[in-house]
Backbone as CSV, one residue per row, in Angstrom:
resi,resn,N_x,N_y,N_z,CA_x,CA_y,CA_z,C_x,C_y,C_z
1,UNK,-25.513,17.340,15.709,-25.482,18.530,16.550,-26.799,18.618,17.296
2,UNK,-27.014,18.620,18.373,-27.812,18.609,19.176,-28.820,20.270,20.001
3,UNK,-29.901,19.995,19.531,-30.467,21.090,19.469,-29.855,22.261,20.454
4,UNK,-29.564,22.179,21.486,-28.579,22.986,22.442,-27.360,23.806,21.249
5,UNK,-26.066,23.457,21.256,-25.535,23.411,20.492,-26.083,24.514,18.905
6,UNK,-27.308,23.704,18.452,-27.898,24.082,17.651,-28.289,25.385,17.592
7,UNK,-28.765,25.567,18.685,-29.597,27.176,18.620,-28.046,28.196,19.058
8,UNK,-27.289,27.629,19.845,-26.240,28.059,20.228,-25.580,28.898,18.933
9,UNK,-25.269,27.637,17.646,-25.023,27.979,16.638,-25.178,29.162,15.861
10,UNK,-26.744,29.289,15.719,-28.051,30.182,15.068,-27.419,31.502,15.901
11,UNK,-27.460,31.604,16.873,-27.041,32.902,17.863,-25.602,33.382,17.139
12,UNK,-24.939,32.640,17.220,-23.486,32.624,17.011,-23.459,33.328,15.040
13,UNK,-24.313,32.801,14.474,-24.359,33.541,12.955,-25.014,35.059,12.859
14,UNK,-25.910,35.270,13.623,-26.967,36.153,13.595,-25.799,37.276,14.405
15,UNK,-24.608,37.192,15.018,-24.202,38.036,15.729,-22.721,37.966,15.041
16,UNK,-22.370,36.949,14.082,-21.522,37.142,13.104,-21.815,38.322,11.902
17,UNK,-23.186,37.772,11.458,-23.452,38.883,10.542,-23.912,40.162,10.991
18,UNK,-23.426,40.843,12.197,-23.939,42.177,12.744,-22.517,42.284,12.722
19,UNK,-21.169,41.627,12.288,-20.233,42.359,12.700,-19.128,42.031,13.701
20,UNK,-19.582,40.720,14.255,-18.884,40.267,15.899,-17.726,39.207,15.197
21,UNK,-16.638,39.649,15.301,-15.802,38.424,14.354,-15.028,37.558,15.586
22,UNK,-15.657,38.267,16.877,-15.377,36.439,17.652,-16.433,35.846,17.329
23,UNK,-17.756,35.992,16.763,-18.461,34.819,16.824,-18.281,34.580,15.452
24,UNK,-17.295,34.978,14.433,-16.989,34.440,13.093,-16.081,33.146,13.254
25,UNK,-14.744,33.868,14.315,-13.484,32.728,14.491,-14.514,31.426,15.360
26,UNK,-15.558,31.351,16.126,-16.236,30.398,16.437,-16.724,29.889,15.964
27,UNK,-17.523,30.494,14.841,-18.070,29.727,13.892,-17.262,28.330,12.840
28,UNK,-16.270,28.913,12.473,-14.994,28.502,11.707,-14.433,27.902,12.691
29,UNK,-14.234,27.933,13.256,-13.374,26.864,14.450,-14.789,25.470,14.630
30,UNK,-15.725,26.098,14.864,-16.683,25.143,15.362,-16.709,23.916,14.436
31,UNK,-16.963,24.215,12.907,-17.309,23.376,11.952,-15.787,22.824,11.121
32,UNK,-14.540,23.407,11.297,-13.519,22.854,10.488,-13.190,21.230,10.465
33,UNK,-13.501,20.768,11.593,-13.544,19.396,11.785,-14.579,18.553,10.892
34,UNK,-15.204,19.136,10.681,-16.969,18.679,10.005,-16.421,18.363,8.537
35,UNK,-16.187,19.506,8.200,-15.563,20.094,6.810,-14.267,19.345,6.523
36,UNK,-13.328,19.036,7.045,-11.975,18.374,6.909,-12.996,16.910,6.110
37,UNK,-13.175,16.676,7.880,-13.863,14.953,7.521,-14.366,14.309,6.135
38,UNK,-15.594,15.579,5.817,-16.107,15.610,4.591,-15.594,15.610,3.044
39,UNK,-14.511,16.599,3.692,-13.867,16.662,2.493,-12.360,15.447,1.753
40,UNK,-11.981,15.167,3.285,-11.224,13.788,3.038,-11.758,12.177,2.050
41,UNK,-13.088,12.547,2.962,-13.824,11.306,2.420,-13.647,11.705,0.932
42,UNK,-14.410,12.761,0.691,-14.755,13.174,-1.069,-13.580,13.326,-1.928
43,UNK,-12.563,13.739,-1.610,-11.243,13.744,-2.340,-10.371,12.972,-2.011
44,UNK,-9.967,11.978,-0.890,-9.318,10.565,-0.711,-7.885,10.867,-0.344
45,UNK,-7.246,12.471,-0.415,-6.176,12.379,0.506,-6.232,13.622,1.424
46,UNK,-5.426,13.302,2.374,-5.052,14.863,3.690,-4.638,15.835,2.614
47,UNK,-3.924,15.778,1.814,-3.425,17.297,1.329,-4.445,17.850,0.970
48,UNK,-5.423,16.973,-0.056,-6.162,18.162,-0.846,-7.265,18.443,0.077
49,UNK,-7.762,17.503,0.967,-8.663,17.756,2.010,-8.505,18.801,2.557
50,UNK,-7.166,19.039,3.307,-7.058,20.499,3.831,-7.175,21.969,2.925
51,UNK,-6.822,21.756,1.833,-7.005,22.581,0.453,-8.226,22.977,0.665
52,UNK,-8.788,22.302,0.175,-10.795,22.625,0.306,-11.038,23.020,0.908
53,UNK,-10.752,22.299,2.789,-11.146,22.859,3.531,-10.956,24.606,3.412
54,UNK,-9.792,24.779,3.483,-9.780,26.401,3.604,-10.310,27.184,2.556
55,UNK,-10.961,26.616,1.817,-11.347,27.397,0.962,-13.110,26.587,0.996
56,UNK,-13.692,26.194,1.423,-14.953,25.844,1.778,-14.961,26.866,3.072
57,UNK,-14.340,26.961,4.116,-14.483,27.699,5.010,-14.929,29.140,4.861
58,UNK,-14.050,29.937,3.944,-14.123,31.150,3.385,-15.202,31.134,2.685
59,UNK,-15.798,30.305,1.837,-17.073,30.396,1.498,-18.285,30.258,2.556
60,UNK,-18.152,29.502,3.318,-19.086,30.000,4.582,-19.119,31.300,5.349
61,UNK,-18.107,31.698,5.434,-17.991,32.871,6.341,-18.028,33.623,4.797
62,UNK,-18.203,33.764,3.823,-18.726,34.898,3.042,-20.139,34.787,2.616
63,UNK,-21.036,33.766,2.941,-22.018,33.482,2.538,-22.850,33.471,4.282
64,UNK,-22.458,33.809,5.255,-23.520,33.306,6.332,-25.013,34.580,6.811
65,UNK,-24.697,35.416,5.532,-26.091,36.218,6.135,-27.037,35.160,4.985
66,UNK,-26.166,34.659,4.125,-27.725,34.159,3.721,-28.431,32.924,4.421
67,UNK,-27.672,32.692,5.000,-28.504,31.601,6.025,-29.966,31.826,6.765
68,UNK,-31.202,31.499,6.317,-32.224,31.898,6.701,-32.899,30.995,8.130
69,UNK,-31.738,30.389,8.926,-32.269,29.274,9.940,-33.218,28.175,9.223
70,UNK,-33.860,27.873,8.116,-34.818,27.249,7.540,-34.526,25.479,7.919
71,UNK,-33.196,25.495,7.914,-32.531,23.976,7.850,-31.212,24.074,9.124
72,UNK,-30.755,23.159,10.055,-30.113,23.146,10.599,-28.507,24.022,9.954
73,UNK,-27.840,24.474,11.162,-26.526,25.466,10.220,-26.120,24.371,9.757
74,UNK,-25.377,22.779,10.331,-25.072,22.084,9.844,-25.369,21.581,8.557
75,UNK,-26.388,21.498,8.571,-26.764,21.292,6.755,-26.699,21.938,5.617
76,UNK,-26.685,23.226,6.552,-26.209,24.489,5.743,-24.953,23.920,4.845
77,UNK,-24.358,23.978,5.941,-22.949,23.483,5.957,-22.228,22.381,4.661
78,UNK,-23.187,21.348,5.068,-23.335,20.173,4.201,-23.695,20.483,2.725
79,UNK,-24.669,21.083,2.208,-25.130,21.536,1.178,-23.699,22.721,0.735
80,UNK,-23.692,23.423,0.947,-21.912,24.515,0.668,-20.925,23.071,0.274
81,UNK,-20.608,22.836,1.333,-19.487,21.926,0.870,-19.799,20.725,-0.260
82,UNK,-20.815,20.128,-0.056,-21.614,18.410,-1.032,-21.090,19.699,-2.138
83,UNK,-21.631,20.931,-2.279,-21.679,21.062,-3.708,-20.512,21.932,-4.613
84,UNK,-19.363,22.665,-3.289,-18.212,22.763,-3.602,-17.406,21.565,-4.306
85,UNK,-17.674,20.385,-3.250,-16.685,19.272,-3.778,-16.699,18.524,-4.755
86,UNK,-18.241,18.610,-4.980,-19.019,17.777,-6.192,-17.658,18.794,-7.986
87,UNK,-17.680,19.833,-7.469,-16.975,20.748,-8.515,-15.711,21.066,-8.345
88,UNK,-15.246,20.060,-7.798,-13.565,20.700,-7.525,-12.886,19.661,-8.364
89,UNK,-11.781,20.548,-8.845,-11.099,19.958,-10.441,-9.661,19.714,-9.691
90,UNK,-9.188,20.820,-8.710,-7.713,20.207,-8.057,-7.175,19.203,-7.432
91,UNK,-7.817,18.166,-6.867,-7.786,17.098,-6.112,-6.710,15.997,-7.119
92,UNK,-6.068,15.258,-6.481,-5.201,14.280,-7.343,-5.929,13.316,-7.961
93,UNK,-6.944,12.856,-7.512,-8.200,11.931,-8.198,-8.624,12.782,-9.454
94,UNK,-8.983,13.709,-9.127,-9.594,14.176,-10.768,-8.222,14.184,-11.757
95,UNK,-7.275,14.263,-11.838,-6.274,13.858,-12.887,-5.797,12.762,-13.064
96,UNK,-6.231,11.552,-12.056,-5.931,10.725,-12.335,-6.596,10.046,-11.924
97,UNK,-8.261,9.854,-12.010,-9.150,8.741,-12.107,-8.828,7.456,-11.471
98,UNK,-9.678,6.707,-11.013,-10.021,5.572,-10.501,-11.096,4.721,-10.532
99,UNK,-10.968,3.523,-10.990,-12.585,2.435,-11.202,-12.008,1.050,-10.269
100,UNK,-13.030,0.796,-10.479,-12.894,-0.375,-9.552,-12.384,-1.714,-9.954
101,UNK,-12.255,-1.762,-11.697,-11.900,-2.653,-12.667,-10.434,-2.191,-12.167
102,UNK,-9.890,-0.944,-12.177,-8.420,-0.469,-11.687,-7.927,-0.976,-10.845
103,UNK,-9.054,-0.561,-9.590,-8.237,-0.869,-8.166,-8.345,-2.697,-7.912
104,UNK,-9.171,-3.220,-8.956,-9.016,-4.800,-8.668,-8.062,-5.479,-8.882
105,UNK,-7.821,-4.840,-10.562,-6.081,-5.554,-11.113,-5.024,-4.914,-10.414
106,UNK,-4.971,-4.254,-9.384,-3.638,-3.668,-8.938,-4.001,-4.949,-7.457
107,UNK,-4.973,-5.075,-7.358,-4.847,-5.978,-5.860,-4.665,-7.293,-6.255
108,UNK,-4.888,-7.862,-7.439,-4.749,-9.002,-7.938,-3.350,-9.228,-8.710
109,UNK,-2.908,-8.159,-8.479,-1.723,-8.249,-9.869,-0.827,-7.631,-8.407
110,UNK,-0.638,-7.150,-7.487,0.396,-6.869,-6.275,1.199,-7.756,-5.703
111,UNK,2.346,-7.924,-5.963,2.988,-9.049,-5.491,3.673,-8.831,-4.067
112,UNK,2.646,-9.628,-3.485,2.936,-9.561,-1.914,3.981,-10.115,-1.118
113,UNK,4.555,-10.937,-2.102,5.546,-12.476,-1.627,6.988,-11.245,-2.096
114,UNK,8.107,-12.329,-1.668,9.559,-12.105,-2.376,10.001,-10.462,-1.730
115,UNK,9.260,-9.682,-0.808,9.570,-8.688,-0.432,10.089,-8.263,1.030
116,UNK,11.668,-7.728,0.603,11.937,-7.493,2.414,10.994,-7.289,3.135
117,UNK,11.527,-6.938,4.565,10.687,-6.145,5.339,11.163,-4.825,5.644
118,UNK,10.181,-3.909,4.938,10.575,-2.440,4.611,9.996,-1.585,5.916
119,UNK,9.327,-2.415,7.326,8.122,-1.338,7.535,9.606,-0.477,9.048
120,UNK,10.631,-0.371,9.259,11.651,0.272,9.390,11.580,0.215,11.420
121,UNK,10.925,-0.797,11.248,11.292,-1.302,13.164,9.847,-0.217,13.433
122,UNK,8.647,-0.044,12.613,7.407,0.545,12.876,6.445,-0.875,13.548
123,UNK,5.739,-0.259,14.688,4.962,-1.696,14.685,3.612,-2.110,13.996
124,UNK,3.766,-3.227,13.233,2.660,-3.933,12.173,1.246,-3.001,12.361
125,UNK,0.878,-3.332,13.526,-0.614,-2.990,13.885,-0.849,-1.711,13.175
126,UNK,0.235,-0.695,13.871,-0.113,1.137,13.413,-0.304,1.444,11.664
127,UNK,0.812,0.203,11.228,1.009,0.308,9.732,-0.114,-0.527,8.909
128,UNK,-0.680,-1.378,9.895,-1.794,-1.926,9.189,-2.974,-0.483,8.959
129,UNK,-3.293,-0.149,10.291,-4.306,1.007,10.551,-3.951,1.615,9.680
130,UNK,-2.894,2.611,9.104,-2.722,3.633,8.365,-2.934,3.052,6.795
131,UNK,-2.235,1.815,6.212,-3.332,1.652,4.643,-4.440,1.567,4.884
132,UNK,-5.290,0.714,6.077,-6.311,0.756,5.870,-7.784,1.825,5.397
133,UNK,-6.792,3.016,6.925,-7.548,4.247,6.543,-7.100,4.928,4.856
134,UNK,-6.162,4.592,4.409,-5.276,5.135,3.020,-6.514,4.469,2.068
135,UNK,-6.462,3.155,2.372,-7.584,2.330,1.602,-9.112,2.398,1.224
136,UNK,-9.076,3.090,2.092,-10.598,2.887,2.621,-11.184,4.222,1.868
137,UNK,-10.245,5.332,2.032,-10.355,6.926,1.618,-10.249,6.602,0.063
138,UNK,-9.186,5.831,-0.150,-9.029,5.488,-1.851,-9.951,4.989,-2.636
139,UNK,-10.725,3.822,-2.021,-11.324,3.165,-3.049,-12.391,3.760,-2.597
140,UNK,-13.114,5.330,-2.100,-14.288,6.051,-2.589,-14.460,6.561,-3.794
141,UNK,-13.104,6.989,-4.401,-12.557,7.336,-5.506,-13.145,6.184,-6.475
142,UNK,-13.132,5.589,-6.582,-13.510,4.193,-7.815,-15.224,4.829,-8.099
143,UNK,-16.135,5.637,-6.917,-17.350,6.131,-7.449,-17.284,7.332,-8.166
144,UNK,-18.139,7.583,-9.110,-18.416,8.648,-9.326,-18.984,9.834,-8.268
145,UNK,-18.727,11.362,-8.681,-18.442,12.157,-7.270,-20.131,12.286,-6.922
146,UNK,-21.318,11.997,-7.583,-22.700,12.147,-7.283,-22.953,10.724,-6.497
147,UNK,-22.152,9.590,-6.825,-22.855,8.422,-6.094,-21.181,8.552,-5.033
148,UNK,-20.450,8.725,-4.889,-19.900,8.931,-3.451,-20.219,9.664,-2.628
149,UNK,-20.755,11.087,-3.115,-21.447,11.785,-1.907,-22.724,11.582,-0.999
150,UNK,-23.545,10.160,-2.030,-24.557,10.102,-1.625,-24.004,8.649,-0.747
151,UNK,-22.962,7.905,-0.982,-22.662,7.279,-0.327,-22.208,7.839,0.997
152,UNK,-21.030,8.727,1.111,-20.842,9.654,2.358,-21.991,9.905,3.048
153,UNK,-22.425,10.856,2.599,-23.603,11.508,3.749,-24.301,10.375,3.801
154,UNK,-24.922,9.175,2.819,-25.851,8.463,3.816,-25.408,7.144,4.918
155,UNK,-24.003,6.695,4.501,-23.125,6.052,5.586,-22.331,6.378,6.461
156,UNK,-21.668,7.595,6.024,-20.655,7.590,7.132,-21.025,8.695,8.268
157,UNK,-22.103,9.603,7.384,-22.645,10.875,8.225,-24.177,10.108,8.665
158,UNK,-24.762,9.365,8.399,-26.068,8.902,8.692,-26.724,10.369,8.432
159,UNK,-26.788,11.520,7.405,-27.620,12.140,7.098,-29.372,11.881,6.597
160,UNK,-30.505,12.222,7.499,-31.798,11.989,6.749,-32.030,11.716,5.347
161,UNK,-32.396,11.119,4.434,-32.354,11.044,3.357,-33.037,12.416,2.621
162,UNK,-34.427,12.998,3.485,-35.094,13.954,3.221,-34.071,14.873,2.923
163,UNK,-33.358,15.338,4.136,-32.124,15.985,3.859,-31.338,16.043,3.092
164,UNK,-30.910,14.944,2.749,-29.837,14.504,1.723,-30.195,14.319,0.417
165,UNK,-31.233,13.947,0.070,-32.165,14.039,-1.305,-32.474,15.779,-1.612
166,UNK,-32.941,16.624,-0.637,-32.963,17.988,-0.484,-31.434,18.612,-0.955
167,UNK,-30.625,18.651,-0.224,-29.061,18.937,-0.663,-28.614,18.748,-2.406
168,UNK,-29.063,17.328,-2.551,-28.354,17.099,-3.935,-29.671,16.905,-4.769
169,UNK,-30.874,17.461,-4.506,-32.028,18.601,-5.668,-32.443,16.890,-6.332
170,UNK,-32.998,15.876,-5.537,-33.760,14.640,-5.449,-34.693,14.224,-4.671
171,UNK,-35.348,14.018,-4.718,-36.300,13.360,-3.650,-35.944,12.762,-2.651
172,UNK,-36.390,12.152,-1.770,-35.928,11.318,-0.854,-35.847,9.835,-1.225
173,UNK,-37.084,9.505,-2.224,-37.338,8.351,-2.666,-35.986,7.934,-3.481
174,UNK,-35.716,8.909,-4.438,-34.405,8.585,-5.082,-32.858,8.431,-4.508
175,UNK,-33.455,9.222,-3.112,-31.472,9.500,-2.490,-31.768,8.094,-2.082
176,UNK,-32.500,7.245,-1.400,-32.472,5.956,-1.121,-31.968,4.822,-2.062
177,UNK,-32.768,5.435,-3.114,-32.826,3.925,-4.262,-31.255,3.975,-4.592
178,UNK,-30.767,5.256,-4.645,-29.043,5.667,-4.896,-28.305,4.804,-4.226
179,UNK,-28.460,5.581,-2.682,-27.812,4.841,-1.539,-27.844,3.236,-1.843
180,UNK,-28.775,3.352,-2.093,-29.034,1.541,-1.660,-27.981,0.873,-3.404
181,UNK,-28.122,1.355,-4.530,-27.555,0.290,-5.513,-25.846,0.717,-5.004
182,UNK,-25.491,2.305,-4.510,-23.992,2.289,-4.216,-23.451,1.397,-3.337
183,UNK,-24.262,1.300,-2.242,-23.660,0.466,-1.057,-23.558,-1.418,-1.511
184,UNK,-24.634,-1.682,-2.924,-24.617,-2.728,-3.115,-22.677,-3.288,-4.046
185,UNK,-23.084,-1.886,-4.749,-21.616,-1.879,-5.721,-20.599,-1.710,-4.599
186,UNK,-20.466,-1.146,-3.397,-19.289,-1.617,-2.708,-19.241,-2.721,-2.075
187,UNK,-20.350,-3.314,-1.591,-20.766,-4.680,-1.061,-19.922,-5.709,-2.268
188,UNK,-20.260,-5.535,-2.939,-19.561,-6.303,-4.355,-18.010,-6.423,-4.435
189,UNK,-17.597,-5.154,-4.651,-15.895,-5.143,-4.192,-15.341,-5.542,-3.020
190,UNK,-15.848,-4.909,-1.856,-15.303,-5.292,-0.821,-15.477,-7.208,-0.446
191,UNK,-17.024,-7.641,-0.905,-16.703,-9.114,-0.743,-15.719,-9.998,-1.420
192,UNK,-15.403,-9.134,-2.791,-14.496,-10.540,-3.509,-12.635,-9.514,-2.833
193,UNK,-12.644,-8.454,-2.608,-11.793,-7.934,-2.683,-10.740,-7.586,-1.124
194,UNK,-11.482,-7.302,-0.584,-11.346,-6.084,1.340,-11.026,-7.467,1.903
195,UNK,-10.120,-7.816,2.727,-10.031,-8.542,3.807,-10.907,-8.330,5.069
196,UNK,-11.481,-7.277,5.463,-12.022,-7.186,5.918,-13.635,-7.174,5.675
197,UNK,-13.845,-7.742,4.453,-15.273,-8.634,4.260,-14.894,-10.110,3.831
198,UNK,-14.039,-10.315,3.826,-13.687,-11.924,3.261,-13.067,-11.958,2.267
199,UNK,-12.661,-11.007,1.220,-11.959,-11.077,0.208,-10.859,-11.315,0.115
200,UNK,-9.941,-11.271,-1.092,-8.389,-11.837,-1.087,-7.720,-10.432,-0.550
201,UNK,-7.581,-9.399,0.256,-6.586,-8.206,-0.031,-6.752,-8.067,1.537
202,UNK,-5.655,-8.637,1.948,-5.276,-8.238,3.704,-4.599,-6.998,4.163
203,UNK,-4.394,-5.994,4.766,-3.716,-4.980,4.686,-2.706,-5.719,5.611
204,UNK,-2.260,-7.128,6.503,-1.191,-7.323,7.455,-0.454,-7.562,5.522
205,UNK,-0.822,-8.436,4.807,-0.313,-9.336,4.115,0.326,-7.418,3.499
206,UNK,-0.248,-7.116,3.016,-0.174,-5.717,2.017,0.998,-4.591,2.459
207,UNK,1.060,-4.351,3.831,1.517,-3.404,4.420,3.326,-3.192,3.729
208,UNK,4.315,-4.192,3.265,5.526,-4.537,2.707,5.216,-3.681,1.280
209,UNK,4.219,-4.540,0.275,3.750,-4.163,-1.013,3.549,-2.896,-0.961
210,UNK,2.278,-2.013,-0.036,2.459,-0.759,0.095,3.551,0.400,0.247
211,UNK,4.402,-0.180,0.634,5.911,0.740,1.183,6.568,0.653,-0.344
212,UNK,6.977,-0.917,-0.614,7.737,-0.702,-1.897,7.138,-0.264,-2.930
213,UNK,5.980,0.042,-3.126,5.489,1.470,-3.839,5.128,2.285,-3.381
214,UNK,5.276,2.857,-2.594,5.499,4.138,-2.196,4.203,4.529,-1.894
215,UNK,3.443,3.580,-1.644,1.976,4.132,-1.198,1.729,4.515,0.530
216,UNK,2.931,3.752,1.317,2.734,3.779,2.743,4.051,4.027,2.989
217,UNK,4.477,5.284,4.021,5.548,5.277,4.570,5.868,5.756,6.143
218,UNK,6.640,4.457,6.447,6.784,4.371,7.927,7.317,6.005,8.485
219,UNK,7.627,6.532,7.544,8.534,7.771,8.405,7.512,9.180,8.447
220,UNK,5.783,9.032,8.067,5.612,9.896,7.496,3.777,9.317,7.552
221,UNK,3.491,8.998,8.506,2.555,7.849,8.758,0.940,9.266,9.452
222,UNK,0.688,9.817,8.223,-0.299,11.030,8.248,-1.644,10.513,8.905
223,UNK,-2.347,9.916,8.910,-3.550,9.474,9.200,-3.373,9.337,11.214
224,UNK,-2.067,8.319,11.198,-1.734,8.206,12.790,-1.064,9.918,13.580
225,UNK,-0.645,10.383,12.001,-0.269,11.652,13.128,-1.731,12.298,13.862
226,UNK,-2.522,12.535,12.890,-3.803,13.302,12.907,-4.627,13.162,14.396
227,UNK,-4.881,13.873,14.880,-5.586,13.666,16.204,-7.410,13.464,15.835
228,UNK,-7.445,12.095,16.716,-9.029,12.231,16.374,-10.171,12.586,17.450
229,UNK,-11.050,12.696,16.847,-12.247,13.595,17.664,-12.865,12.765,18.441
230,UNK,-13.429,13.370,19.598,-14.221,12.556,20.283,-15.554,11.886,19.573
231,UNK,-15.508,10.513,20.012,-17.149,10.047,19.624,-18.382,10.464,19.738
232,UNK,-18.365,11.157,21.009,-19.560,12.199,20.993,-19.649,13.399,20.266
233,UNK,-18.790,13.933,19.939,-18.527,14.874,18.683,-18.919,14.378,17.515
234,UNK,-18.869,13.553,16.809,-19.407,12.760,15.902,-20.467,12.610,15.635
235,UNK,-20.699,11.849,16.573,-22.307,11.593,16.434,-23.313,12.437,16.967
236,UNK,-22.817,13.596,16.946,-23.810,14.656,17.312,-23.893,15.153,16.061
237,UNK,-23.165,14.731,14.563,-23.529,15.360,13.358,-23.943,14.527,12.772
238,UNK,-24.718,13.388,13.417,-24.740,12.170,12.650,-26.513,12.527,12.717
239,UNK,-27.421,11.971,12.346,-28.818,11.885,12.180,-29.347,10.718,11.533
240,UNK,-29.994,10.141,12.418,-30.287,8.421,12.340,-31.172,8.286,11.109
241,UNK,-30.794,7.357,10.221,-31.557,6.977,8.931,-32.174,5.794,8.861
242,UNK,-31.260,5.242,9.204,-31.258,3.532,9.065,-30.149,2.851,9.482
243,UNK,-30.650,1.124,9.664,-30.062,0.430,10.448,-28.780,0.175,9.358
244,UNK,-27.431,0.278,9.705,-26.339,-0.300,9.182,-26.053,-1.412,8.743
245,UNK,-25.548,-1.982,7.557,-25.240,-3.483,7.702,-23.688,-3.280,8.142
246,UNK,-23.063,-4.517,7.621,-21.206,-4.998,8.048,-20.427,-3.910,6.889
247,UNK,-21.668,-3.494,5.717,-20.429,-2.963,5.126,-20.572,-1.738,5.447
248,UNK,-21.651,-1.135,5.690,-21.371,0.406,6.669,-20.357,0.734,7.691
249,UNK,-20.929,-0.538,8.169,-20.278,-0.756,9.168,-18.810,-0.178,9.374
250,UNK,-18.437,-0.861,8.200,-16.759,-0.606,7.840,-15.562,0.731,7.952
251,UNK,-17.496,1.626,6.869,-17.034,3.053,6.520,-17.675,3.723,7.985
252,UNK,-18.545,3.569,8.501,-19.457,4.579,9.803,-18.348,4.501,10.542
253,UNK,-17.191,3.575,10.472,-16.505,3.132,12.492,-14.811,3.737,11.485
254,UNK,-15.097,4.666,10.862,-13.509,5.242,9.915,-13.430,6.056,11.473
255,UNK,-12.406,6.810,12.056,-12.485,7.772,12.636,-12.573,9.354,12.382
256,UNK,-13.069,9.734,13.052,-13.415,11.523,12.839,-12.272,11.995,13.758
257,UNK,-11.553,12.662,12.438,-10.170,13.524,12.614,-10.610,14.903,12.975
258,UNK,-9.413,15.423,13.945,-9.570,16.723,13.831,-8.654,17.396,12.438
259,UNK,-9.125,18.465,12.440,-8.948,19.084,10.993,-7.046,18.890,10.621
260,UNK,-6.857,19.033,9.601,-5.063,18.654,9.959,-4.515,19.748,10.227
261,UNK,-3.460,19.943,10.522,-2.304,20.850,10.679,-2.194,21.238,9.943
262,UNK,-1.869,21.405,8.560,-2.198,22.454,7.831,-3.692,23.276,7.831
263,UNK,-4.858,22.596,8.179,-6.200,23.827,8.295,-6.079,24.637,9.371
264,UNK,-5.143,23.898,10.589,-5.571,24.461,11.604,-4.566,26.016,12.038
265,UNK,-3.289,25.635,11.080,-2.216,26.335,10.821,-2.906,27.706,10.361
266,UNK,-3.212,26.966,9.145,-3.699,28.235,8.056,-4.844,29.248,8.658
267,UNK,-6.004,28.619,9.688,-7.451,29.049,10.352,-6.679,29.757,11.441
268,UNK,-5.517,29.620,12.177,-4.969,30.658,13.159,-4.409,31.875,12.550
269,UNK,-3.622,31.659,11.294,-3.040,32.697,10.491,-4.040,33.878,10.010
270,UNK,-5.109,33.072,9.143,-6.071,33.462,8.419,-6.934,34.522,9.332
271,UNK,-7.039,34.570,10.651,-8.090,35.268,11.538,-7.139,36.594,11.551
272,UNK,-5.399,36.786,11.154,-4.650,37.434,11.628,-4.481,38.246,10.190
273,UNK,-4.587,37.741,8.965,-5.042,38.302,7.977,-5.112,39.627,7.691
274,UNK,-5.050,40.048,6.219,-5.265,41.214,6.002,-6.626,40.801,4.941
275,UNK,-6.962,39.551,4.440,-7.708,39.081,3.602,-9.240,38.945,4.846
276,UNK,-9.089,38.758,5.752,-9.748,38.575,6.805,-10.484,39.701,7.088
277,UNK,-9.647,41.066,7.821,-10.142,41.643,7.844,-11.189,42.521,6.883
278,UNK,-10.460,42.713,5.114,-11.015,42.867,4.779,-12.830,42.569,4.298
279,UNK,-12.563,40.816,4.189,-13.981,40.270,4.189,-15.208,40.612,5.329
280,UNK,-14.175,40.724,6.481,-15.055,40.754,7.457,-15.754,42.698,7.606
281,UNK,-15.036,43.447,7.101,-15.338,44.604,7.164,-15.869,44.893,6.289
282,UNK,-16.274,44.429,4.786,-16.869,44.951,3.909,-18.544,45.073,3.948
């Protein structure tokens, strides 16, 4: 977010908390995209992503007088949510866990051969894109939720480390040394594993295997419905850390969705509220 923007922001809270609930629905409109993104990454599917979201949202807009300008709103932002998600028990991952010893024997043990062709007159390419992004969201899940967040914010958000060591109550020296052994442990999987570092697991070869378990379906293809955000939108929440390697690479170039249809459903309803008004009038 770019200092323009930025102060724009600051204005926009300071005249929320006097009472102005168009500059509340702006506020909440402004950042739901931020918040989706974030929260996809950290919980690994659209449903529960949108879940959070609306309920990370409501915690911002009940918490924005305490915002003292001290740190960008965005980080504000970042810090609310890193530490909502770090504690959220509803997500389908927390009942049913994931390691990387898991997700290896299911790619090694997937029998790719001997299978119609299920993908229903869809074309390859779109169905490749959609496990991939399915994939990619999944196997964050194989980290634990303190070394995925520090993986998130320091790859895919390029958050300062100062920042990001600040957020999750570490130094900077340590959010690095973090960053750096997580990205090595995915460097690790993805080389013997990701087709797209050289490993055995192609998503063209996969895309059949995925359908006949029910992990990918042509009729219902969520990631391609999702509209995504402009690149300059993006990287205006991005804040330069360091130089990327191939496996950042991988996760930095995911695309930035706009929030789904269900947040955006619920964030038009929600302004119309009787829960709304009340918060906002108390």
């Amino acid at each position: 977010m770019d200092d323009k923007l930025q102060n724009e922001m600051e204005q926009l809270v300071g005249r929320a908390v006097a009472g102005d609930k168009n500059a509340v629905e702006k506020i909440l409109t402004e950042i739901q995209d931020l918040v989706f993104n974030f929260s996809l990454r950290m919980l690994g599917t659209i449903a529960d992503a949108e879940d959070a979201t609306q309920e990370i949202l409501i915690k911002v807009m009940t918490h924005l007088s305490s915002f003292r300008g001290e740190s960008r709103f965005t980080t504000w932002v970042f810090r609310i949510a890193s530490n909502y998600l770090k504690d959220y028990k509803k997500h389908m991952f927390s009942k049913y866990p994931l390691s990387f010893e898991f997700y290896g024997e299911d790619i090694e043990g997937g029998k790719e051969k001997d299978i119609p062709d299920l993908t229903q007159g869809v074309e390859q390419a779109i169905l490749e894109e959609e496990l991939k992004m399915s994939c990619t969201n999944v196997m964050l899940q194989c980290l634990d939720k303190e070394s995925r967040c520090v993986f998130i914010l320091g790859t895919m958000f390029k958050v300062d480390s100062r920042i990001a060591g600040d957020m999750l109550g570490i130094s900077p020296e340590a959010y690095r040394k973090r960053l750096s052994r997580v990205r090595s442990k995915m460097a690790e999987f993805m080389g013997r594993y990701c087709g797209l570092e050289g490993g055995m697991c192609s998503c063209g070869r996969r895309v059949n295997y995925a359908i006949a378990s029910h992990r990918l379906r042509p009729d219902n293809l969520e990631y391609s419905a999702m509209g995504q955000g402009n690149d300059k939108v993006m990287n205006g929440f991005k804040n330069a850390m360091e130089r990327v390697d191939d496996l950042s690479f991988v996760f930095s170039d995911m695309p930035f969705y706009h929030g789904g249809r269900e947040v955006k459903t619920w964030l038009q309803g929600f302004f119309d509220s009787e829960e709304y008004r009340t918060i906002t009038e108390a």
